[in-house]
C-alpha positions in Angstrom: 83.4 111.0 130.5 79.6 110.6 129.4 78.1 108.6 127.0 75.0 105.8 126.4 74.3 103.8 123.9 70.9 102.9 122.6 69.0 100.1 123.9 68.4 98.2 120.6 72.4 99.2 119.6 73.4 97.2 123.3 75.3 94.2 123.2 76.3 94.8 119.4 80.4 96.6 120.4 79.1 100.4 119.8 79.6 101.0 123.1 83.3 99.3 123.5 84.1 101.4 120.1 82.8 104.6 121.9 84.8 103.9 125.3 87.9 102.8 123.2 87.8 106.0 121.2 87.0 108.3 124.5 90.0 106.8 125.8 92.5 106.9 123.0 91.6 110.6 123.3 92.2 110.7 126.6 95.8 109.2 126.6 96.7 110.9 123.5 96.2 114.8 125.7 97.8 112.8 128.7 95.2 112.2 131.1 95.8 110.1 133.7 92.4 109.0 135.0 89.4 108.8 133.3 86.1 109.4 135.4 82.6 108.3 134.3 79.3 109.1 136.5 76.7 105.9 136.5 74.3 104.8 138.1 74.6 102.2 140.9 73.4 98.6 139.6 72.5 99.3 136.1 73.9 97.9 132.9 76.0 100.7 132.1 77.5 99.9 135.7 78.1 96.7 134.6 79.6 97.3 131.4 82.3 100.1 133.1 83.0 97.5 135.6 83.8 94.7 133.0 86.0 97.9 131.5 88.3 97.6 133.8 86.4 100.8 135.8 86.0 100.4 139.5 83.5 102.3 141.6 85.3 104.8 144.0 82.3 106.9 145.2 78.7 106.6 145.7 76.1 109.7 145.3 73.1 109.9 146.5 70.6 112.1 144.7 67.5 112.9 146.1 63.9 114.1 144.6 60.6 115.4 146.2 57.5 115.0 144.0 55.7 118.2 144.8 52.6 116.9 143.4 52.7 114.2 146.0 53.2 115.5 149.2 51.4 118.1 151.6 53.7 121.0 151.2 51.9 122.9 153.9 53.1 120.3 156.2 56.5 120.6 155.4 56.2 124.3 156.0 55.8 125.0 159.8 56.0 128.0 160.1 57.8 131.3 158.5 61.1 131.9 159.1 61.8 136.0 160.0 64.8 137.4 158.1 64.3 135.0 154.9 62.5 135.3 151.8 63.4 133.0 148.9 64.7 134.2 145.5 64.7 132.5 142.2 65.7 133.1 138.9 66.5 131.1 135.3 69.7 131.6 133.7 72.3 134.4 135.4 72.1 134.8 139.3 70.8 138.3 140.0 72.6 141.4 141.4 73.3 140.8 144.8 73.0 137.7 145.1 76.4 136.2 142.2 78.4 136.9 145.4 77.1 135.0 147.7 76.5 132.1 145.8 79.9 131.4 144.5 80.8 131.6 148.0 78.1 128.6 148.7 79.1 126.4 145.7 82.6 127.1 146.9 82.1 126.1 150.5 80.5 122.6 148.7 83.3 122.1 146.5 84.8 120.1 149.9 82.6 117.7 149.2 84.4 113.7 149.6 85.8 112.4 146.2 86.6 109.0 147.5 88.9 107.1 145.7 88.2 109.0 142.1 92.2 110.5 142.2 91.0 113.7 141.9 90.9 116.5 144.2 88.0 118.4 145.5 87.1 121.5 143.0 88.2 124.8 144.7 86.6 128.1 143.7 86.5 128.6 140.3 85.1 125.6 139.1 81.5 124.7 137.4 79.1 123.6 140.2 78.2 120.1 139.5 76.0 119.3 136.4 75.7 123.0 135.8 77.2 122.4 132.5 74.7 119.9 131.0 71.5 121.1 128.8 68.7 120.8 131.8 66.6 123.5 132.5 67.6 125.1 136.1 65.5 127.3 138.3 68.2 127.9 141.6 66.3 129.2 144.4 68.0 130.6 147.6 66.6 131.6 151.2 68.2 135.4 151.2 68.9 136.5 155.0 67.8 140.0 155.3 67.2 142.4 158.2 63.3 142.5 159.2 
């Protein structure tokens, strides 16, 4: 489940209306569970919480400003039999297969206490589904 509610709209029942809605749908096609991602110490934290939701696992996303760091330091030194490889939108040929075999090997990732089980092959990696612009880059081994 995803949802927000304005800021000036908090605090006024919209978002108790759209949880109650989300899930009345929910029972009504039988779902057991209901799973909401939020972030850690943040109103709509609070709000879940006060819901009756209980935190069963903690993420931990992590971002690197490339306009504020020295990427030649990061980058030591080359690193024979790799060359990256990026694309927008479809992976390209020769590469589909080996990357659903990576986002499978990830989908064994801990799911705490959520009930659910970890996603086996098949499945959308993480967040793919949602409207942000991607750019997936892979080191591709090949023989020098």
């Amino acid at each position: 489940m995803e949802g927000a509610v304005h800021p000036a709209a908090r605090r006024t029942g919209v978002g108790t209306q759209l949880l109650e809605t989300a899930l009345g749908h929910a029972r009504t096609t039988g779902a057991k569970i209901v799973l909401s991602d939020v972030e850690a110490d943040t109103s709509g934290a609070t709000f879940l919480v006060n819901k009756g939701f209980r935190p069963v696992l903690t993420l931990v996303h992590t971002r690197l400003s490339l306009t504020e760091v020295d990427i030649a330091a990061l980058v030591e030194k080359p690193h024979p039999g790799y060359r990256l490889v990026s694309w927008e939108g479809v992976a390209p040929d020769g590469l589909a297969e080996s990357l659903a075999g990576a986002h499978n090997a990830m989908n064994d990732m801990p799911v705490g206490d959520s009930g659910r089980k970890a996603r086996r092959s098949g499945g959308t990696p993480n967040g793919c589904a949602r409207s942000r612009k991607r750019w997936p880059t892979a080191a591709r081994f090949c023989t020098p």
